[in-house]
Structure formats: structure tokens, C-alpha cells
N, C-alpha and C positions, 0 to 999 in steps of 0.2 A: 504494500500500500504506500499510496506518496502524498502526502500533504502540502501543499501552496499555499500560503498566507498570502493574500496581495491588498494591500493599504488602498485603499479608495482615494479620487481626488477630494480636499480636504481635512482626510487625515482623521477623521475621529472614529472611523467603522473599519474593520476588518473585514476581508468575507475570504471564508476558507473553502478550497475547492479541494473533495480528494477523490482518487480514482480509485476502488478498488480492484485488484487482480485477483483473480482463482490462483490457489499457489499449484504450481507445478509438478513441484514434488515435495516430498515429505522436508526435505533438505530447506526447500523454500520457505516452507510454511513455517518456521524460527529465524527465519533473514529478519535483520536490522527494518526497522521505516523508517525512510529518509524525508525529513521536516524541511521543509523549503519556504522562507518567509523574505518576500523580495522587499527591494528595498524600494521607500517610501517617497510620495514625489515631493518631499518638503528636503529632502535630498541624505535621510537618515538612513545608514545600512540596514541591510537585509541580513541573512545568516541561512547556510544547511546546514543540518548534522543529522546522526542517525539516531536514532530511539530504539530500545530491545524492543524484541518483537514481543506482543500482547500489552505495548504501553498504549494507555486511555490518551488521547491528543485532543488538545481543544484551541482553538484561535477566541482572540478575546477582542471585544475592542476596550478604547481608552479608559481608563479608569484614574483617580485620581494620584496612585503612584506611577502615572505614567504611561503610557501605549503598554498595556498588557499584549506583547507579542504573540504569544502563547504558551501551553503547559502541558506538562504530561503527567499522568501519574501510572507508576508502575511500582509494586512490590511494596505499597503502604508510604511509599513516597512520592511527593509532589514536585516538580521541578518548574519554576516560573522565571520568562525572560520579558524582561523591561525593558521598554526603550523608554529613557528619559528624556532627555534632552539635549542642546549643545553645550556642550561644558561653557562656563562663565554665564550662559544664558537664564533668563527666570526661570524659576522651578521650586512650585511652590513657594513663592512671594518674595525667595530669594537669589542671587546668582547659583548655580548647580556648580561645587567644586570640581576638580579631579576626581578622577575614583581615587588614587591615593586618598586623598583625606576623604572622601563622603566615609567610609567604616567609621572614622575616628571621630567624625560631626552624629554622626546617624542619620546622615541627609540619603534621602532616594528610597527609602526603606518607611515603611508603618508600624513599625516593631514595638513600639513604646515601651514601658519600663520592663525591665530584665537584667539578667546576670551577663555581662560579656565574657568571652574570651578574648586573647589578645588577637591585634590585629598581623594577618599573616602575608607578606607578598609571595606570590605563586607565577611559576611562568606556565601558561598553557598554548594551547592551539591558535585560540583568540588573541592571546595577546601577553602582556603581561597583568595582572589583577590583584588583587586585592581581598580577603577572605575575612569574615571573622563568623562568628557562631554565636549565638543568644539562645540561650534556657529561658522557656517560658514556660508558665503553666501548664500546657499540657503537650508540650510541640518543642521538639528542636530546633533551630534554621540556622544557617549554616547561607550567607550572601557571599555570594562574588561580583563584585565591582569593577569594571572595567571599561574603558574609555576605547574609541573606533573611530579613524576619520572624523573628530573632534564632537561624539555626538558621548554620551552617557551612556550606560546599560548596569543591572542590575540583572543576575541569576538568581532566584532563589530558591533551596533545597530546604522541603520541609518534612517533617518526620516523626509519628508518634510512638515509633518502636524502632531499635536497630539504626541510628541515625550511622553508623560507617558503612554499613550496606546503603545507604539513601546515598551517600560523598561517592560509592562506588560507580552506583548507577550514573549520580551524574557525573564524575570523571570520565565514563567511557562516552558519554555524551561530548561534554566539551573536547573529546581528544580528537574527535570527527568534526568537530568544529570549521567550516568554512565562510569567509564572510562574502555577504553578496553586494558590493559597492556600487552606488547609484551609478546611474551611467551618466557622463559629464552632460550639461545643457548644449544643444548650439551653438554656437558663438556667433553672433550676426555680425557681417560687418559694416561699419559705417562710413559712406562712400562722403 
């Protein structure tokens, strides 16, 4: 199965298009789905990666932390991508940091009070990021922060049991990670 996210003109709706296949063979019917969310005509990246096979896929539109790109849940975990914003731009009534520091602000995230852990830099597929993990009440989460052709983004891994199998899951996610970069405007020229 293949999933398309493609951003509408305007930018607040999503609409997800996916093609089912009959699998082929026994072999097939455990193949990876490959998540495909283009990029936005406000000129914010896209992304593909692959999902384990039998993960739940949803396309979301905007939400107030941000273009809820879309989520998966497999194996009692959730995984959610954000598109923020441009870094330095507003967001949420104020300029949107780096991902280096959003972990350290709590910017880009809805998390509110909780236990932190330290904040961890990671290099992945995307890029280089930024990690940290909050104990909540009932839920682990576990965000990655990461900045792309100057725009924000926000991974979040969430988890009510077994939170290093949820880091699992989505590490093999992000390791398939490709980004899908707007394609440049026209340039018109001026006679």
C-alpha cells in the first residue's frame, strides 16, 4: 500500500490519497508502506519513509501545533510529524526557534507540565535533531526536533507501554527517511 499526503492550495487541509494492492505473495504481504507527503505550495518540505507493515496511517490537517502531517500507529505506539513552521517565523504568537533550542524552550510541542529528560542531539537520515522525552501521566513521548530547508518539524513518538520498542519503531522509520523538497518557483524574467 502507498500513501500521498498532498497539501491543498492554501495550506490548511490535507487530503490523503492511497492505492491499495492485493499482495503478491506471502513475502509481500509484510513489505514496509511507503508514506509519501509532498511538499506544500507555501514552499515547506515534503518527506517519504516507510512504515512496518500493518501500521494504522492517517493524514491530518492543520491543527494548532502545527500542519499535523500525518501519523501512524503500530505496536501500541503512535508516531506524529509536524510541520511547523519557518524557523525565526511566528508560531504560536512567537518567532519559532531552531530545533536546537525548541527541546530546551518547549516550543513546537503541547506537552505541558512533566518530568524531562535531558536534551539529546542525534544525527539521523533527516538530518541532524534534537531528542528529549517527557513522563506524563499516562504516556511517554519521546520528540524529535528538526529543522529542513529553513522550515521546523516536530516527530513525535508516543507510548503507553514499552516506550524502546515505540524509539524502535520509529528509528527504523526515520532511517528511511527521504525529504521531498518543493520544486523551485519560475523565475520570470523582467524585460
Amino acid at each position: 500500500m502507498e500513501w500521498v499526503v498532498v497539501p491543498t492550495v492554501g495550506m490548511l487541509a490535507l487530503v490523503c490519497l492511497a492505492r491499495r494492492r492485493p499482495p503478491r505473495s506471502p513475502r509481500t504481504a509484510a513489505a514496509p508502506v511507503r508514506i509519501r507527503v509532498l511538499a506544500a505550495p507555501c514552499g515547506r518540505p515534503g518527506f517519504e519513509a516507510l512504515a512496518p507493515a500493518g501500521a494504522r496511517l492517517t493524514a491530518h490537517a492543520a491543527d494548532r501545533g502545527g500542519a499535523r502531517l500525518g501519523s501512524l500507529e503500530v505496536d501500541g505506539a503512535s508516531i506524529v510529524v509536524r510541520g511547523l513552521s519557518r524557523v525565526g517565523a511566528e508560531h504560536d504568537g512567537l518567532p519559532l526557534p531552531a530545533a536546537s533550542l525548541r527541546p530546551v524552550l518547549g516550543r513546537g510541542t503541547d506537552a505541558g507540565p512533566c518530568l524531562q529528560e535531558d536534551v539529546e542531539q542525534v544525527d539521523l537520515a533527516t538530518g541532524p535533531a534534537w531528542c528529549r522525552t517527557l513522563v506524563l501521566p499516562h504516556v511517554m513521548r519521546t520528540e524529535v526536533h528538526l529543522d529542513h530547508a529553513g522550515w521546523g518539524f516536530v516527530i513525535v513518538v508516543e507510548s503507553t507501554r514499552d516506550h524502546d520498542a515505540a524509539l524502535g519503531v520509529a528509528e527504523r522509520v526515520l532511517t528511511s527517511w527521504r525529504w521531498l523538497d518543493a520544486a523551485p518557483r519560475a523565475q520570470v524574467a523582467v524585460a
